[in-house]
N, C-alpha and C positions, 0 to 999 in steps of 0.2 A: 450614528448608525446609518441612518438615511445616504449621508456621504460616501461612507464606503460602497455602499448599493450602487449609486451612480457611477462610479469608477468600474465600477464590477460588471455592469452593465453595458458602460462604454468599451471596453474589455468583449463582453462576448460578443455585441454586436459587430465591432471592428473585425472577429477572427472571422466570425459565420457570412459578412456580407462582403468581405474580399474576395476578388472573382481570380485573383489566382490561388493557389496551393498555400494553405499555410503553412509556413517556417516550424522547425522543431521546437524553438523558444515557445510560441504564438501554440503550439501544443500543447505544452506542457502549463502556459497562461492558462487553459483551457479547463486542465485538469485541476489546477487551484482554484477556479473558478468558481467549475460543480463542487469539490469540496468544500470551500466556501459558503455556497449559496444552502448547500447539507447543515452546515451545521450554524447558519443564521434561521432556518425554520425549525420554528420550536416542535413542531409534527415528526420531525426525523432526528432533530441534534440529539448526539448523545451528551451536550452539557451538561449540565445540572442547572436546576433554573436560575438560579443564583450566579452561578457564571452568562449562563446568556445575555443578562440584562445587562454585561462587560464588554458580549465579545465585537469584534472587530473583524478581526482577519487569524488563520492558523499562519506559524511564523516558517517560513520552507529557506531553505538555502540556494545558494544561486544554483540555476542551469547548469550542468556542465554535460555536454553529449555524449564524454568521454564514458559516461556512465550507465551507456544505453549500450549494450551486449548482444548481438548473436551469439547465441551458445548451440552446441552440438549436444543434440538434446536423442537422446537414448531409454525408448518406452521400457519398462517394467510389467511387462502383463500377466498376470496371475500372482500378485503379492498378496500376502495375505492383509485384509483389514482389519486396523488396531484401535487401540483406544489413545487418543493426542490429548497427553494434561494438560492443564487449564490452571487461572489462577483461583478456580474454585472446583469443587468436588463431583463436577460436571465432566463428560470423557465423552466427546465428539467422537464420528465412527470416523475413519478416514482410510487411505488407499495409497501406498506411495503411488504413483501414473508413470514417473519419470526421473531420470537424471540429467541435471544440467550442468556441461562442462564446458567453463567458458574462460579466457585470458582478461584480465584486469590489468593495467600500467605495468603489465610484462610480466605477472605472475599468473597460475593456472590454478584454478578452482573449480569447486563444484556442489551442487547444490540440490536436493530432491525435491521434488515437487507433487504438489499432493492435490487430490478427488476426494471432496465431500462427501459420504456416503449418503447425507440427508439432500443433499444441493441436484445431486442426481435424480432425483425423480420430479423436480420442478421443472418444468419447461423454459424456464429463464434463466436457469441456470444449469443448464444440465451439459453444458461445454466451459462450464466453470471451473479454473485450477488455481489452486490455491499456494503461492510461495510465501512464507513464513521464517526469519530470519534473524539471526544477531549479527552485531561487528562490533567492533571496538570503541566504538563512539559512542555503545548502551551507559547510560545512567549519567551522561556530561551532556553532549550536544543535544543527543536522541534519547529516547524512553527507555528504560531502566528493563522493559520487557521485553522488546525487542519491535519490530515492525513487518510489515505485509507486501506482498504485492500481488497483485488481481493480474491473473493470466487467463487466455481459452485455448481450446485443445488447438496446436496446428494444423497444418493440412495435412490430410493425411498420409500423403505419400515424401510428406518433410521431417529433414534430419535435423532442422535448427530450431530454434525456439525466441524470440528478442526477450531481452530481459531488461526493462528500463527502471534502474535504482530511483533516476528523476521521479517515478512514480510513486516510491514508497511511504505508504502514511502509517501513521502508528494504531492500533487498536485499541477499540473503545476504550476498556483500561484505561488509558493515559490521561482519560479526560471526568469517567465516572466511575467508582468503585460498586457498584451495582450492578456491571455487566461482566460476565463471565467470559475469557477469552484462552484462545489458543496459545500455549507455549511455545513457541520455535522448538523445535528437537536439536540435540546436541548436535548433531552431523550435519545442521544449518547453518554450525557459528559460523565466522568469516572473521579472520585474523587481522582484518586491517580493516581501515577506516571508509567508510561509505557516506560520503559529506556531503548526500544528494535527499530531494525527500522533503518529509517533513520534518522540521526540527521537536527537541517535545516541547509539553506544555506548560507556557505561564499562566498563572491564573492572574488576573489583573484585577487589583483589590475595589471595592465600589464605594464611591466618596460616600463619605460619612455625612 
């Protein structure tokens, strides 16, 4: 454990104390990073304690840029707020905000995008948007439930939105069955393979 720290360490220091811009790689290092560093402190991980005293590192797939999107993104104002299933009998408020319409390896897709109606009235989170998704990789590469991405509102006078798949991690689910999580909506699936992200989860057994 100690080890991986050090590496991880060497890692954020190198991104934060480089005096020029860093690289999209060196980004997206960044974002593993914090995930990382989330789910080695026992105060925030959603492991189970039995797995933490395993874990290491979450297992993500290579970079590829190709998977970071500007989409033409077209607000939804005045949708009515519904109730988004979960893998328990829990029903989140939520708001469609948006559609995103974006080109992938030369095919055309689209995706909604969704306002917390609880996340709204936090102050830290209240430019908070929520993307929730399937693709064809659920239940082999990636999590069986599907995965996430963390957006904030655009500017306001902008038609596009970036969509970085590189970003996508899986929801607690994947790792604890104790926590209650959002569904993807059907009109989220995505027909093809999205091999960016996080991959899902191994549990690593603890020597006997």
């Amino acid at each position: 454990m100690k080890k991986i720290f050090f590496v991880l360490t060497i890692v954020f220091l190198f991104i934060n104390c480089s005096p020029k811009k860093i690289s999209y790689e060196d980004e997206i290092k960044l974002f593993q990073y914090k995930l990382n560093t989330e789910f080695a402190d026992a105060e925030k991980s959603p492991l189970t304690e039995e797995d933490l005293k395993t874990f290491k590192t979450l297992d993500f797939f290579k970079t590829d840029k190709n998977y970071k999107v500007e989409a033409e993104f077209e607000l939804t104002p005045n949708t009515p707020v519904f109730e988004m299933q979960t893998n328990t009998d829990r029903l989140p408020l939520y708001r469609k905000y948006g559609v995103a319409h974006f080109t992938l390896n030369g095919e055309k897709f689209k995706l909604n995008i969704y306002q917390s109606q609880d996340l709204i009235v936090n102050p830290e989170f209240e430019d908070y948007l929520f993307l929730p998704f399937n693709d064809t990789t659920n239940g082999s590469s990636t999590y069986g439930g599907g995965r996430y991405i963390d957006l904030k509102f655009p500017p306001k006078e902008s038609k596009t939105i970036v969509i970085d798949f590189n970003k996508a991690y899986n929801p607690y689910c994947a790792y604890n069955d104790t926590y209650s999580c959002p569904i993807p909506p059907p009109e989220n699936n995505l027909p093809i393979d999205i091999p960016v992200g996080v991959k899902a989860y191994k549990k690593i057994k603890s020597p006997v």
